[in-house]
C-alpha positions, 0 to 999 in steps of 0.5 A: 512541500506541494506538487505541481502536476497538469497545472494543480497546485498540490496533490495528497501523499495518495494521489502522487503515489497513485501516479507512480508506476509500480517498476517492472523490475521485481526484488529478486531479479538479477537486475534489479539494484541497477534497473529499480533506480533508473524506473523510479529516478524520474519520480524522485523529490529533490532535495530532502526537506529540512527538519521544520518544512517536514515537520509541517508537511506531516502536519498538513497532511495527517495531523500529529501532535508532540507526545508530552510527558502527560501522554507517557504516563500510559504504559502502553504508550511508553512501552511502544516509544521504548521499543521504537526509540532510536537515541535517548533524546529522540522528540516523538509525535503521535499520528492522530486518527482521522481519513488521512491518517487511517491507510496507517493504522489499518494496514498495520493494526487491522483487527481481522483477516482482510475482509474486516473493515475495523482496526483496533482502537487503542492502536497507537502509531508514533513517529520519532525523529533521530538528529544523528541520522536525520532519520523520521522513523515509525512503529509502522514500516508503511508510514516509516517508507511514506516519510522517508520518500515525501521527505527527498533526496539531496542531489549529492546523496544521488551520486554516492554508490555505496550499497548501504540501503539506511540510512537513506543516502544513495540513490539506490536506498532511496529507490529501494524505500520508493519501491517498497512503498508502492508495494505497500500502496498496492497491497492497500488497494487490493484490500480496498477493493475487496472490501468495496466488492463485498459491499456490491449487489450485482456481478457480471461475470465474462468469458470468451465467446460472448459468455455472460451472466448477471448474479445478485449478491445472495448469489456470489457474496458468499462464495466470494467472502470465503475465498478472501477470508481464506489464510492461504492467499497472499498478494504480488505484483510480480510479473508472473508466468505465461498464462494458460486457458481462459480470461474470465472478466468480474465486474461488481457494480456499487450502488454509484454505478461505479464498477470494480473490475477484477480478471481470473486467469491462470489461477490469479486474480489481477486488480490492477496492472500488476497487481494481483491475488495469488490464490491456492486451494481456492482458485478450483473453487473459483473456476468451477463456479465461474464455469457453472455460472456461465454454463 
């Protein structure tokens, strides 16, 4: 299984996922069964890998290795394949860790609130397989959604109009899982962004008019950590409401010159066309040092 874009011969899980748009439609909109199919369907893989090409696909891209009878002498091992397993004879894979595989284990096991960096390391992801469904399944939903999409579609499940979302045989299921995995995707490079600011030495904070200001990282690191540290925000990539008073643009520079761009407005902070932090006793926090900043 390889995909074929701009004349490249194959690209990882995370750039074919990075070149899908997040649909416009948003779950509870009115629309959504029958608007998120036809958003998602030109991004669809047809048809569905059989057992061994997928088999080799998982390996290629993350690297797993068959759980043995050795590996279930660890209780906590054992105790996860109980939890997780769908029938009685269902073969188990192990995901091992390595620069693929972690997307995984962070967003499921991350030790911490978003700001850490770590995961725990006696953390285990598993992957089993049930022959009565055809179904990869995971203790991580995120994986668990990643398989079901690289996996595909057979053209005839496509034109089953049954609302049943799982097993995945309608086109409705499919887009569904789809569309939750490029929730979870975004989420992730949410994080991956604050993390990458909280790393940066200077910020360049833009308002209307012209207003500009440069601040070192002794300045803003610590305003920001709190603010991210903070229980209450949570992410979205809803459309959200008109928004009202002024656009502020923040621009981290990392030591590459890279810049990380995030905009303030009408209490939200976007990272990417939809994508954006919801943010709630914080957001005066933040407008008020922006503001005094710039005056």
């Amino acid at each position: 299984m390889a995909f074929v874009v701009d004349g490249y011969p194959y690209q990882t899980f995370k750039e074919r996922l990075t070149s899908i748009p997040l649909p416009k439609v948003y779950w509870t909109d009115k629309e959504w069964r029958s608007e998120v199919i036809s958003e998602l369907r030109p991004y669809f893989i047809l048809p569905k890998a059989d057992y061994a090409t997928f088999l080799r696909w998982m390996n290629d891209e993350f690297a797993i290795r068959e759980v043995t009878s050795a590996d279930l002498k660890a209780e906590d091992l054992k105790h996860e394949i109980q939890t997780y397993r769908k029938g009685p004879s269902d073969p188990f894979w192990l995901l091992e860790k390595n620069e693929a595989s972690r997307i995984f284990y962070e967003t499921a096991f991350r030790a911490g609130e978003w700001t850490s960096e770590e995961y725990y390391d006696d953390a285990m992801i598993v992957i089993g397989y049930n022959e009565e469904i055809d179904e990869f399944y995971s203790n991580s939903n995120f994986l668990e959604h990643v398989l079901a999409y690289f996996r595909g579609i057979n053209e005839e499940d496509l034109r089953n109009d049954t609302p049943s979302l799982y097993p995945i045989r309608t086109a409705l299921a499919y887009a569904s899982n789809l569309h939750a995995v490029l929730e979870e995707y975004s989420g992730y490079r949410g994080i991956q962004m604050i993390l990458r600011a909280l790393h940066t030495d200077t910020l360049v904070v833009s308002g209307l008019n012209g207003r500009k200001a440069t601040v070192s990282g002794e300045v803003f690191l610590p305003v920001f950590r709190q603010i991210f540290a903070s229980d209450d925000i949570h992410m979205d990539t809803h459309y959200p409401e008109p928004e009202d008073g002024e656009k502020y643009q923040l621009a981290f520079t990392e030591a590459d010159g890279k810049t990380i761009s995030l905009t303030f407005a009408g209490g939200r902070l976007y990272f990417e066309e939809r994508g954006r932090f919801e943010l709630e006793e914080e957001k005066q926090q933040l407008s008020n040092w922006i503001l005094e900043i710039l005056s």
